[in-house]
BAFI-3210 file (N, C-alpha, C; in Angstrom, 3 decimals, decimal comma, padded with zeros to 6 digits):
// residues 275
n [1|2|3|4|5|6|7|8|9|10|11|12|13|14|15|16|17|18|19|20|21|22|23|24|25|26|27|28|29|30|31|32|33|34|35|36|37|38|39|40|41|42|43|44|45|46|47|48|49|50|51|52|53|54|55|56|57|58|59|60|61|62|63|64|65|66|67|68|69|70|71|72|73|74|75|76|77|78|79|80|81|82|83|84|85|86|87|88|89|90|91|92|93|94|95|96|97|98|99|100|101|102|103|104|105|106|107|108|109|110|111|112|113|114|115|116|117|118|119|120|121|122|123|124|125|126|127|128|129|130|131|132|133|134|135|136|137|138|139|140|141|142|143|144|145|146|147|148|149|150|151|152|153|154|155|156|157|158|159|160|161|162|163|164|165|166|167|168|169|170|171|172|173|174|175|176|177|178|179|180|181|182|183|184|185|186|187|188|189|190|191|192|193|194|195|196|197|198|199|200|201|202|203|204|205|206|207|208|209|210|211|212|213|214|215|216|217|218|219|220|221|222|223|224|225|226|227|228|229|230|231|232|233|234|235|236|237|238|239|240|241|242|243|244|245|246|247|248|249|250|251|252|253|254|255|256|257|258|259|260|261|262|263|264|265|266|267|268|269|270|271|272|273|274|275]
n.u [-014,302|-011,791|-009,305|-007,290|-004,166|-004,237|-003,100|-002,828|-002,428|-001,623|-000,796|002,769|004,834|005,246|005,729|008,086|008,898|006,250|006,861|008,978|007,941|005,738|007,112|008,780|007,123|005,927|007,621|006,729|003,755|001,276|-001,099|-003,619|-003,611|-004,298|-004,629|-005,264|-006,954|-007,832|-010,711|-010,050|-007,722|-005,024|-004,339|-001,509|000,209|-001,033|-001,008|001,793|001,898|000,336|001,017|003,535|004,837|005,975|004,978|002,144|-000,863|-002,485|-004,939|-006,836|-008,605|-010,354|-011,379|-014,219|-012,466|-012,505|-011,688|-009,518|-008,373|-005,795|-003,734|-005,265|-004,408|-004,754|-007,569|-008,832|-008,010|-009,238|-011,515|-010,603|-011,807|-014,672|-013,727|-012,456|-011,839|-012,386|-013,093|-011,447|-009,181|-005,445|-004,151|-001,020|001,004|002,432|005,397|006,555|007,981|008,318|009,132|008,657|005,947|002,856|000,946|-000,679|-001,847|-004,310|-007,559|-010,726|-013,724|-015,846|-014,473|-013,170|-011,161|-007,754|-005,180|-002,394|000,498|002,617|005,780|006,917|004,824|003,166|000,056|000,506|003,208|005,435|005,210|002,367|000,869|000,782|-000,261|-002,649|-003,746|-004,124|-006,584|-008,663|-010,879|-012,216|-012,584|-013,488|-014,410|-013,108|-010,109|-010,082|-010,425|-008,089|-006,089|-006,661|-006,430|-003,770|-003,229|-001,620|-000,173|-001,053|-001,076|-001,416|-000,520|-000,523|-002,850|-005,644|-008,621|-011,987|-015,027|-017,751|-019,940|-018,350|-015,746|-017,442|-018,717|-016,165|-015,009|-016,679|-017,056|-014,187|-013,820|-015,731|-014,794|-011,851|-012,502|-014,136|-012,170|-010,049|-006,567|-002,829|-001,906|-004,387|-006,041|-004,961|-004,618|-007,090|-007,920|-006,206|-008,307|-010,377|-010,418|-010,372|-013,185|-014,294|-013,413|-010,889|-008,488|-004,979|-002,105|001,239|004,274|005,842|005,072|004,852|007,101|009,177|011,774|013,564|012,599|011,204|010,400|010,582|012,729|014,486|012,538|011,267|008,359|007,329|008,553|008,360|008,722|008,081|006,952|008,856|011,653|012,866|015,477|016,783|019,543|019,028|017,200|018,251|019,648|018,274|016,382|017,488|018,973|016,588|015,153|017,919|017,141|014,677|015,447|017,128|016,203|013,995|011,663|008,053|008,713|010,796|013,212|012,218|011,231|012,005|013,155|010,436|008,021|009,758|011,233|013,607|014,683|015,185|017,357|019,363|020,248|021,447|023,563|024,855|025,590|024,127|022,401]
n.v [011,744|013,917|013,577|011,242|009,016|005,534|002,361|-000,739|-004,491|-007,849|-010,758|-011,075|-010,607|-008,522|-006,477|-005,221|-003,465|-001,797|-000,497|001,006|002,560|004,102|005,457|007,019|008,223|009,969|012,478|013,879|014,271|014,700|014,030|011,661|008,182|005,222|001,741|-000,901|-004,109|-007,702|-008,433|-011,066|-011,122|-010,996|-008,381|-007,528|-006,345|-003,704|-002,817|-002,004|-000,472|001,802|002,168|003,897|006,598|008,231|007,354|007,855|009,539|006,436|004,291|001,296|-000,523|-002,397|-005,316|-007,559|-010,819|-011,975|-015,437|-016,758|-019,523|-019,240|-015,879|-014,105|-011,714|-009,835|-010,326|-009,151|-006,634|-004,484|-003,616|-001,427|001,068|000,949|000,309|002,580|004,834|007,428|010,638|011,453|009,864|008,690|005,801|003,921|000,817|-001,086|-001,240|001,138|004,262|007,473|010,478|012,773|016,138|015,256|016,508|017,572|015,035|014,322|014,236|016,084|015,409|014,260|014,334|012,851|009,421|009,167|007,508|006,071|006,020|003,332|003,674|004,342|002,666|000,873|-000,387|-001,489|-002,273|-005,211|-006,257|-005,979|-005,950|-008,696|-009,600|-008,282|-009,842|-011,893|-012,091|-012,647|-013,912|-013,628|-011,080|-010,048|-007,781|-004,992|-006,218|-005,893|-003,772|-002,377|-003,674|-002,075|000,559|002,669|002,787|004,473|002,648|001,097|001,371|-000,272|000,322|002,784|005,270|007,328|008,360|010,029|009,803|010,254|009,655|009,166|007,817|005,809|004,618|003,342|002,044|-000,052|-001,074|-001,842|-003,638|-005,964|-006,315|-007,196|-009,762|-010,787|-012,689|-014,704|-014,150|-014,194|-010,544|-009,780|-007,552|-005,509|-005,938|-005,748|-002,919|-001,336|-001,815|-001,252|001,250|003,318|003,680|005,329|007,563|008,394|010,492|010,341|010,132|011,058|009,244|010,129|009,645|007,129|005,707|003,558|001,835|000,581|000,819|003,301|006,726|008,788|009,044|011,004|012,724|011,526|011,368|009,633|006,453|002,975|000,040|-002,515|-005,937|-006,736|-005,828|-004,100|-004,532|-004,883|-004,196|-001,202|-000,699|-000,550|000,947|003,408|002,213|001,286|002,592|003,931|001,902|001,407|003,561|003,185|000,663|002,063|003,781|001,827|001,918|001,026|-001,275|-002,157|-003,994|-006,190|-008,027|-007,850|-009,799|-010,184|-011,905|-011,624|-012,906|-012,232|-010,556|-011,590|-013,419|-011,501|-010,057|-011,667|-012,564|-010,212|-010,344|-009,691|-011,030]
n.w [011,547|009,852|008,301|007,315|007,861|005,791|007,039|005,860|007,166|007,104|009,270|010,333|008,969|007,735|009,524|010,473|008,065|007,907|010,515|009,726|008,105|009,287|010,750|009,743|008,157|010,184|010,105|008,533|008,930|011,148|011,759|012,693|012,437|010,826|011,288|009,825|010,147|010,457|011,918|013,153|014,371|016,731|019,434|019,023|017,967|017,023|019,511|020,569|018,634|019,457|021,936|021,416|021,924|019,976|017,714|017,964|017,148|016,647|015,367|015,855|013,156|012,702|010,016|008,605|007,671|004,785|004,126|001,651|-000,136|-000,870|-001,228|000,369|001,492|-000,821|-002,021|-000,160|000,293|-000,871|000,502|002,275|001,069|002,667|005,039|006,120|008,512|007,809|006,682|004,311|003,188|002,986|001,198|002,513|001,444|003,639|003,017|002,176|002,356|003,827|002,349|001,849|002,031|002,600|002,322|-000,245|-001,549|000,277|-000,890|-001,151|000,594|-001,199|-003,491|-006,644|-006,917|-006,033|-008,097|-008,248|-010,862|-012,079|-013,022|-015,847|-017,142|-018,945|-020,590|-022,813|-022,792|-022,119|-019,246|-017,808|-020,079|-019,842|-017,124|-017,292|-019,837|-018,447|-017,334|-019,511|-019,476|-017,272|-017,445|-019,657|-022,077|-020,742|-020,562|-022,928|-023,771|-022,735|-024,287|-026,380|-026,728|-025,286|-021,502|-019,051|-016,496|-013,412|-009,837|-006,594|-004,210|-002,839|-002,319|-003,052|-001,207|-001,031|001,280|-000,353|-003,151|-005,114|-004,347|-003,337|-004,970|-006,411|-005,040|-004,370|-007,057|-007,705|-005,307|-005,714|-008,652|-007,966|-006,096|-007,918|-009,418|-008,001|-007,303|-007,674|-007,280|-007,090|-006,764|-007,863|-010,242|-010,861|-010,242|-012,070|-014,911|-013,920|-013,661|-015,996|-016,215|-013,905|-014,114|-012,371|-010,593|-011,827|-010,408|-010,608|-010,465|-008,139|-005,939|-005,403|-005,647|-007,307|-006,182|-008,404|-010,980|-010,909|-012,389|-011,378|-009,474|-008,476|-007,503|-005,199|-003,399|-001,909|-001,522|-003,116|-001,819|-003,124|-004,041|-001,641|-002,231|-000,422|000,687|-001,307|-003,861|-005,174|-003,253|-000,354|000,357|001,336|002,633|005,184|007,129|007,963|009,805|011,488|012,545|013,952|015,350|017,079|018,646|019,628|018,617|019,413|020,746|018,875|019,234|020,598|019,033|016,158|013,774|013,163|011,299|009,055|006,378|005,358|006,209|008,072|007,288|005,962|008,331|009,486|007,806|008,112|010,084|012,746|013,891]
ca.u [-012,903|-012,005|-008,638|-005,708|-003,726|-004,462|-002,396|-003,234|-001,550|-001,837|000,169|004,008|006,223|005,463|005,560|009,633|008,479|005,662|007,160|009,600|006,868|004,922|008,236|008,760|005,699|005,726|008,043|005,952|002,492|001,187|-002,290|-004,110|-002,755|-005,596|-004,007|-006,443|-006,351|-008,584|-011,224|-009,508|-006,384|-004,942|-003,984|-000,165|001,172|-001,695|-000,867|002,734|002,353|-000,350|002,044|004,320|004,387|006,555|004,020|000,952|-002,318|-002,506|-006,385|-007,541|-009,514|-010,894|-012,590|-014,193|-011,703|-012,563|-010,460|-009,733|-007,427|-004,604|-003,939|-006,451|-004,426|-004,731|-008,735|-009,437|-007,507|-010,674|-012,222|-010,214|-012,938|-015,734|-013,385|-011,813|-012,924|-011,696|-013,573|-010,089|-007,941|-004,359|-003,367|000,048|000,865|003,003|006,201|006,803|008,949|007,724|010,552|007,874|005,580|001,833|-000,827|-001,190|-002,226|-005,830|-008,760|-012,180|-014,480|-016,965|-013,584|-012,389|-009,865|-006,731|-004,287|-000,487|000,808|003,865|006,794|006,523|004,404|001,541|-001,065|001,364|004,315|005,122|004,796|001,278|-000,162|001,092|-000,728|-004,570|-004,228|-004,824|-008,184|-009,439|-012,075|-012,957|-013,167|-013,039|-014,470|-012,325|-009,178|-009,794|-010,275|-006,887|-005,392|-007,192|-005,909|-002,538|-003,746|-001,131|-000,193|-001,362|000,108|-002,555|000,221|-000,815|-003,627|-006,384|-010,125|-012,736|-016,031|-018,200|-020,143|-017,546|-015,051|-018,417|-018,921|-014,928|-014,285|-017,227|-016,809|-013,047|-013,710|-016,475|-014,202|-011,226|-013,237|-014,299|-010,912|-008,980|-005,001|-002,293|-001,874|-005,744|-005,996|-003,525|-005,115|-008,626|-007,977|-006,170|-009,048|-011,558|-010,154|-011,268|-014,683|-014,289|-012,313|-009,952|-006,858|-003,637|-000,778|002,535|005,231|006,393|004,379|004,380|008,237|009,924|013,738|014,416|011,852|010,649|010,537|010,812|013,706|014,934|012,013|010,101|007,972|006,809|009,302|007,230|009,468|007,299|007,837|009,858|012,522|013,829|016,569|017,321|020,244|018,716|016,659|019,000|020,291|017,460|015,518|018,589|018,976|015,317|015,360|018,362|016,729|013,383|016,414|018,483|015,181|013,371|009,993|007,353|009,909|011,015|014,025|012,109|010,068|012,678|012,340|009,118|007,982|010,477|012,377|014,153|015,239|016,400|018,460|020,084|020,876|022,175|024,527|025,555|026,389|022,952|021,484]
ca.v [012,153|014,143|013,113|010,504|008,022|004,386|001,055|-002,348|-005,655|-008,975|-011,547|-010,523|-010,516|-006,905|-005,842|-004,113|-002,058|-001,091|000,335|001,923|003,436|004,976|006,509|007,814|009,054|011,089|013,093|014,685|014,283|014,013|013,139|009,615|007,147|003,730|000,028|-001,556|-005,650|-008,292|-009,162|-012,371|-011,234|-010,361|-006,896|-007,519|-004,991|-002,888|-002,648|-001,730|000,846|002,868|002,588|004,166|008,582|008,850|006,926|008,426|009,146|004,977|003,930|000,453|-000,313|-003,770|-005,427|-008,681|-010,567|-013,250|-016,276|-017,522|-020,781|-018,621|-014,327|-013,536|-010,057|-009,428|-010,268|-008,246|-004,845|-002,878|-002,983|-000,300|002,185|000,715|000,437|003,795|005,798|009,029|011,470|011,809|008,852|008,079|004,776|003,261|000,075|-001,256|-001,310|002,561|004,838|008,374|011,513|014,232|016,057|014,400|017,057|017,496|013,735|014,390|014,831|016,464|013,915|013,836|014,178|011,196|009,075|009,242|006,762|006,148|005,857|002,981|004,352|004,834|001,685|001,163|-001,590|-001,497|-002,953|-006,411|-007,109|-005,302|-007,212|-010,235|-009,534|-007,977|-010,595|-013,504|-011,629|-012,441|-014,992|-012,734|-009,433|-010,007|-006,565|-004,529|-006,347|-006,252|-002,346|-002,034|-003,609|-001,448|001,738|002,418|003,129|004,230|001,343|002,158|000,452|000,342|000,705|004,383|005,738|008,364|008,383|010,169|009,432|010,403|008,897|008,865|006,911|004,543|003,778|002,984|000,568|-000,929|-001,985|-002,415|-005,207|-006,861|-007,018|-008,231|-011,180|-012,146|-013,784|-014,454|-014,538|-013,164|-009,235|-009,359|-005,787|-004,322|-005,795|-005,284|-001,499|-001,410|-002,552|-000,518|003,123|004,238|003,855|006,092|009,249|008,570|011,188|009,696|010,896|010,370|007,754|010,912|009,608|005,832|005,419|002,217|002,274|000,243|001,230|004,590|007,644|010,296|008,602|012,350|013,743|010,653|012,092|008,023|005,422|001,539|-001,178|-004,021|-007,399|-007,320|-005,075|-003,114|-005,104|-004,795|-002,988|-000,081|000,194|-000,956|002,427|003,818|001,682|000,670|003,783|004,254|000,735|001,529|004,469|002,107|-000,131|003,078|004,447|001,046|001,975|-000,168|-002,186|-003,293|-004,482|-007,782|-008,972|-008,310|-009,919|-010,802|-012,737|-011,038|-014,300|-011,829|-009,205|-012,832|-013,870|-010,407|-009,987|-013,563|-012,183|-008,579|-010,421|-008,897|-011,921]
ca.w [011,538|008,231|007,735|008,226|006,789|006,556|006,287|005,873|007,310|008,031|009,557|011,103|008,128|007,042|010,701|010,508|006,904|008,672|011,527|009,561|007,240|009,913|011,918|007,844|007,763|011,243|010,004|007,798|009,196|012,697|012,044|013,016|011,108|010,991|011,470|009,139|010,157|009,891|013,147|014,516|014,828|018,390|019,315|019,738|016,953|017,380|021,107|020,368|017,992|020,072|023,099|021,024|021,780|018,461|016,841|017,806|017,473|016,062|015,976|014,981|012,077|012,231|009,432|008,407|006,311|003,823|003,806|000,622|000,563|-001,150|-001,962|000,985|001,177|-002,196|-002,046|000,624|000,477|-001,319|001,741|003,158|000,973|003,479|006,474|006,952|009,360|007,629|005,491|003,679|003,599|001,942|002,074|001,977|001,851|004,936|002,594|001,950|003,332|003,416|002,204|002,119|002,941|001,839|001,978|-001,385|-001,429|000,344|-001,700|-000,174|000,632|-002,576|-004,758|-007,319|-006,463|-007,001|-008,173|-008,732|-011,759|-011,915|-013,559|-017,199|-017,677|-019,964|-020,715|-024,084|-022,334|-022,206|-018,204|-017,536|-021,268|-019,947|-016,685|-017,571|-020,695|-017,936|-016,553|-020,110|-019,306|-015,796|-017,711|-021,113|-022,310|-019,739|-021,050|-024,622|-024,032|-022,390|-025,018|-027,913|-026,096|-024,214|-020,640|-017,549|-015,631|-012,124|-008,781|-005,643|-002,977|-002,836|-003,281|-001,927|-001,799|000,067|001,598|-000,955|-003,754|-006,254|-004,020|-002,504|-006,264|-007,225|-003,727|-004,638|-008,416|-007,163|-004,968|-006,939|-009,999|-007,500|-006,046|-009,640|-009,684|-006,856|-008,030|-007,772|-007,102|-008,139|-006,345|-008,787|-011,601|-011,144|-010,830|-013,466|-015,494|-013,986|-013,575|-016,962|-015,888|-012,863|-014,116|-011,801|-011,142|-011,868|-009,629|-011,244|-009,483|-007,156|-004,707|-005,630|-006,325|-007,412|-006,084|-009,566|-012,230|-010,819|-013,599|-010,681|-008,425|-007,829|-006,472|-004,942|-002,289|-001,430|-001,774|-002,594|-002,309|-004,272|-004,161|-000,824|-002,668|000,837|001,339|-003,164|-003,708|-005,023|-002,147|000,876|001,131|001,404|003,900|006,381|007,924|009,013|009,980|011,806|013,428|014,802|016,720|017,969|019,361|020,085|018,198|019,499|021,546|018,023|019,768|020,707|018,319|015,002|012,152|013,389|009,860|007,662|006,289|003,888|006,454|009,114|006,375|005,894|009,847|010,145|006,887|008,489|012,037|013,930|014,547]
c.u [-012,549|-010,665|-007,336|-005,038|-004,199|-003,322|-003,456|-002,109|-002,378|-000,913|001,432|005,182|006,199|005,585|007,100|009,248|007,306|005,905|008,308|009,017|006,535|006,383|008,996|007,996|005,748|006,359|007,971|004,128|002,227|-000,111|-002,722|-004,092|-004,213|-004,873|-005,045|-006,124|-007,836|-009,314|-010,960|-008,592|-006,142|-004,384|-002,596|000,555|000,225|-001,275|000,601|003,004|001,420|000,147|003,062|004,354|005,081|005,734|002,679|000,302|-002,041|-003,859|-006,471|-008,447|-009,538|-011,830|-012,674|-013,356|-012,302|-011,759|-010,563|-008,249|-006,041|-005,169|-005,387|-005,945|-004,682|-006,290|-009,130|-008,913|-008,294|-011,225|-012,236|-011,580|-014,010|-015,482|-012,673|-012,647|-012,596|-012,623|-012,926|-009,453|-007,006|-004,057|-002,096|000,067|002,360|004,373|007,232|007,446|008,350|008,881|009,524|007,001|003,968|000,696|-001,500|-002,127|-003,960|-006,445|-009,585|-013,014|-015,268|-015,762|-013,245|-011,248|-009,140|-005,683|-002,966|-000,280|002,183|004,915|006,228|005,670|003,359|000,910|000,321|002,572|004,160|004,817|003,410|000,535|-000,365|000,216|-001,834|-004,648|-004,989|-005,977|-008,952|-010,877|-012,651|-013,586|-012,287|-013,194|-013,109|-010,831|-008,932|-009,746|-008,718|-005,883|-005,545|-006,449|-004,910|-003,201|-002,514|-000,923|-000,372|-000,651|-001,153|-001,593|000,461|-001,812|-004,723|-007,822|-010,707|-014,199|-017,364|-018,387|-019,264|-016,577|-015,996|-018,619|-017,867|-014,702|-015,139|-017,171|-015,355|-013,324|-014,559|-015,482|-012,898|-011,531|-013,643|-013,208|-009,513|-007,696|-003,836|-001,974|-003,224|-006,283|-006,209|-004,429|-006,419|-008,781|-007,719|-007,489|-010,347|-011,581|-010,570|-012,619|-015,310|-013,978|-011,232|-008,811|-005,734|-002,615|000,403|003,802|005,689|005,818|003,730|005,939|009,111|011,324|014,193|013,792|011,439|011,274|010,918|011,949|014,283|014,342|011,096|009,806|007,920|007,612|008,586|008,598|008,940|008,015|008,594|011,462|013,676|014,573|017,588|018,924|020,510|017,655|017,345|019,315|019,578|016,565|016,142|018,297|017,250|014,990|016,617|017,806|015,678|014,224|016,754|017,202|014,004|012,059|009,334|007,568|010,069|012,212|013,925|011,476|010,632|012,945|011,185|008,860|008,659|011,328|013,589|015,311|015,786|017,431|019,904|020,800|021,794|023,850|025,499|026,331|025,480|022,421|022,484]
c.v [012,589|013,854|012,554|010,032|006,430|003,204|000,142|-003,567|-006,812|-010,087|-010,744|-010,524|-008,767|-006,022|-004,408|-003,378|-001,304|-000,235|001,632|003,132|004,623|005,721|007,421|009,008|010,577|012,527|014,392|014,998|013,840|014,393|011,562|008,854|005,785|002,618|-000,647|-003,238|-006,435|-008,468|-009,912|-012,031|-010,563|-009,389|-006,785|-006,497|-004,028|-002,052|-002,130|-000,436|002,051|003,204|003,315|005,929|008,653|008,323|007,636|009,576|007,504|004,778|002,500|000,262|-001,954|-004,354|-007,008|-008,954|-011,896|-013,803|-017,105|-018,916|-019,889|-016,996|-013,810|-011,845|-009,343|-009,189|-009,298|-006,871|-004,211|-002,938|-002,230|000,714|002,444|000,810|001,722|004,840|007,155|009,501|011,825|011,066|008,931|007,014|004,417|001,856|-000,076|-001,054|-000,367|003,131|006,793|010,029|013,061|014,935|015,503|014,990|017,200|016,127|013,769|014,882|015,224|015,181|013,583|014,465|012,836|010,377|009,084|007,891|006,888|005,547|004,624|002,825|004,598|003,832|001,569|-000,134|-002,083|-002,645|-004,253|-006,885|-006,503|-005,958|-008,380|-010,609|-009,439|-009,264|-012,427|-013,166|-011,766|-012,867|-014,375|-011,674|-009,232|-008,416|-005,483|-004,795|-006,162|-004,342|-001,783|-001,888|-002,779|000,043|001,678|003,424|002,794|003,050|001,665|000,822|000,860|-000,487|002,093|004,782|006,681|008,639|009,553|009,201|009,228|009,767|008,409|007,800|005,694|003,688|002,735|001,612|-000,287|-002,306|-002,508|-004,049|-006,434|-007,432|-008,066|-009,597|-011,750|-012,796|-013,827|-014,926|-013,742|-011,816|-008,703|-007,672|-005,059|-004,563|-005,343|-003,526|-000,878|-001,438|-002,054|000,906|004,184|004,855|004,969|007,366|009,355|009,580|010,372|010,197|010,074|009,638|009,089|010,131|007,404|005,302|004,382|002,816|001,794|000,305|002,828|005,619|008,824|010,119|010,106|013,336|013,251|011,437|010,469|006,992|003,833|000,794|-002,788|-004,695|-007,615|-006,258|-004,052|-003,324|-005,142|-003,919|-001,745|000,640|000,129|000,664|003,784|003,646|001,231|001,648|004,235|002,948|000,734|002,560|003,436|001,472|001,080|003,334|003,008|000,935|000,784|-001,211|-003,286|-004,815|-005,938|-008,782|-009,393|-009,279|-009,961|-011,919|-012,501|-012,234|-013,379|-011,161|-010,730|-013,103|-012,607|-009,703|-011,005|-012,953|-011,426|-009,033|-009,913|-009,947|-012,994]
c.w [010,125|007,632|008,173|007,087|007,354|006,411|006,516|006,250|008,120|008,639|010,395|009,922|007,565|008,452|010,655|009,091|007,363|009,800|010,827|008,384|007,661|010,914|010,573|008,326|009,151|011,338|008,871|008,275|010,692|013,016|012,826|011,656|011,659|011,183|011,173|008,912|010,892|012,354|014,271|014,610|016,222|018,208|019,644|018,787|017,296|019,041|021,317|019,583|018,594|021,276|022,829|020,989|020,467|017,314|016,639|017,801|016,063|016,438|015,504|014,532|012,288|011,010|009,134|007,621|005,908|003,502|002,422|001,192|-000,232|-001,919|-001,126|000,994|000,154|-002,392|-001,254|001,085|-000,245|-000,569|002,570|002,623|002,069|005,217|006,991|007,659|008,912|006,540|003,948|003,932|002,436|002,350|001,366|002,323|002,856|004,332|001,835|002,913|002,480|002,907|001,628|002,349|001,733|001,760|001,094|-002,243|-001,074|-000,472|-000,422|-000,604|-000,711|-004,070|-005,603|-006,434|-007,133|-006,619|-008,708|-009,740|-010,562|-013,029|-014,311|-017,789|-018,085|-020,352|-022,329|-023,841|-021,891|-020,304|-017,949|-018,976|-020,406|-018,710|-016,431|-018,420|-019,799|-017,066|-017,718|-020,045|-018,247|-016,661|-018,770|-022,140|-021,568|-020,200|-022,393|-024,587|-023,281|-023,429|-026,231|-027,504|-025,074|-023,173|-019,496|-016,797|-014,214|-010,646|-007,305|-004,523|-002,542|-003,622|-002,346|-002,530|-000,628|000,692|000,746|-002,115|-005,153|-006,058|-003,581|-004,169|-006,869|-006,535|-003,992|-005,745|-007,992|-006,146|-005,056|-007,959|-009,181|-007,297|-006,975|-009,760|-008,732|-007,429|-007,330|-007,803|-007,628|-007,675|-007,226|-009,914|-012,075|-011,175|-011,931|-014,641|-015,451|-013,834|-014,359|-016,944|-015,091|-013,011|-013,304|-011,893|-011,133|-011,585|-010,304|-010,093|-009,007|-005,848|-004,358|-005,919|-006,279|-007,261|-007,261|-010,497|-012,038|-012,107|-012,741|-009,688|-007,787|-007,470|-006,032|-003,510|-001,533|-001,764|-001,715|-002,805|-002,657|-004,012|-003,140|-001,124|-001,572|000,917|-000,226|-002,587|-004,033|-004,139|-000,787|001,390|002,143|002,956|005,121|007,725|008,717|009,655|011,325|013,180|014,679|015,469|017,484|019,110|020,198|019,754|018,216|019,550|020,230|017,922|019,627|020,494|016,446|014,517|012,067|011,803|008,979|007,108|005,707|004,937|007,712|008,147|006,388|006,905|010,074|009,477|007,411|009,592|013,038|014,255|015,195]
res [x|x|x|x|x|x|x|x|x|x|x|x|x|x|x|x|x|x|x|x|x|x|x|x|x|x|x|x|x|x|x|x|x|x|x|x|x|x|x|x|x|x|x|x|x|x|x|x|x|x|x|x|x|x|x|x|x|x|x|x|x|x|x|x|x|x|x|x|x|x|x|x|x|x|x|x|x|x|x|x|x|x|x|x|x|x|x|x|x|x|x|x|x|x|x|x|x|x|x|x|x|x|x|x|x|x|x|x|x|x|x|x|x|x|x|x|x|x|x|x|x|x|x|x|x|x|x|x|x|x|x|x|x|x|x|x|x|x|x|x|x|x|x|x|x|x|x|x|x|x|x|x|x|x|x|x|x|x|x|x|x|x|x|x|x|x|x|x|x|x|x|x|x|x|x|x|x|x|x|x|x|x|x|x|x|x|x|x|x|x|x|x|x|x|x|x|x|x|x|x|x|x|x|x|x|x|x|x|x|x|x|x|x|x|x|x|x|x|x|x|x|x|x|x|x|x|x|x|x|x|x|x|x|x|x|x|x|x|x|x|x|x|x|x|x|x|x|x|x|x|x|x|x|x|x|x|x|x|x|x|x|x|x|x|x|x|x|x|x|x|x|x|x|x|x]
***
């Protein structure tokens, strides 16, 4: 298959940003989208969003997942490189909202990858030091060269590889260096950390855009809302209304499964009077 998009999820709390991602997304692209989720899990979202005609073509992507005792999503999202079935993948993560259109996004299969810049932020700046500086004892070289040189701060909730040996080389060292230290957003950091190595392209936050740090807010093609942030109040405005749409329309009878795990987005219904 030479080209889609993919996500990743596990569990039911990202289930309502996910749906309103991919009913985003359709409105720019109406390729096969992947549902990249772990082996044991049962097919009850899967089975919802491929019943879905405004949703699809929806395929599932199963892969082994490795349980750690805490930050198993975090350990095991470089495995999308190995698990996509696409010649050409972009992935988002479940918590994006899409506002344009994304072709420019695919590489050809034996191209680099490319990664998202986040905002204006640099190994320089005090939250991204404060972050690589606690991988010193993992990847002490690697960090000490971050800090010797100001290097992009990059964000792997968007990003686009192909098939080819340039991306088989990156997913690889990527989730080697992750698993050297399972933590916290170890994803994020281990790319960070190893991108230089790769040549990587670096796509600027158009396509990666924080509703409250972003540098391109007025011409984000990709909206990320980090951290849970959808419900912020520089992203509420943003994410309601398509959120709004998935009830009006019922996407993937979201009707009767809302909040599903969202504690953030029960709280915020209970608030409004919807629940």
């Amino acid at each position: 298959m030479y080209r889609g998009v993919l996500y990743y999820i596990t569990g039911t709390r990202h289930w309502p940003v996910l749906i309103c991602s991919i009913l985003s997304l359709r409105k720019f692209y109406d390729g096969p989208i992947g549902i990249m989720f772990p082996d044991d899990a049962d097919d009850e979202l899967f089975n919802r969003l491929s019943g879905d005609p405004i949703l699809a073509p929806v395929i599932p992507v199963r892969f082994r997942q490795v349980k750690y005792r805490r930050h198993s999503g975090y350990m095991n999202k470089p495995r999308m490189f190995k698990a996509s079935p696409f010649d050409s993948t972009v992935f988002f993560d479940a918590d994006t909202l899409i506002v344009g259109s994304i072709d420019d996004m695919f590489v050809e299969p034996e191209d680099k990858v490319r990664l998202t810049k986040f905002a204006h932020w640099t190994t320089y700046g005090k939250t991204i030091k404060k972050r690589i500086t606690k991988w010193t004892k993992a990847e002490p070289e690697r960090v000490q060269r971050q800090l010797d040189k100001e290097f992009a701060a990059v964000n792997t909730g968007v990003l686009a590889f192909g098939s080819g040996l340039a991306s088989e080389k990156f997913g690889d060292d990527w989730l080697m260096t992750t698993n050297g230290n399972p933590s916290f957003i170890a994803d994020e950091i281990a790319a960070q950390l190893i991108y230089p190595e790769h040549e990587c392209v670096l796509l600027d936050d158009r396509f990666n855009c924080s509703p409250r740090y972003g540098a391109n807010r007025d011409k984000a093609v990709v909206w990320h809302f980090h951290g849970k942030k959808h419900l912020k109040p520089q992203a509420i405005e943003l994410w309601w209304p398509v959120y709004q749409e998935a009830i009006n329309k019922n996407i993937a009878g979201i009707r009767d499964w809302t909040p599903a795990g969202d504690g953030r987005l029960k709280e915020y219904l209970k608030v409004k009077g919807h629940l």
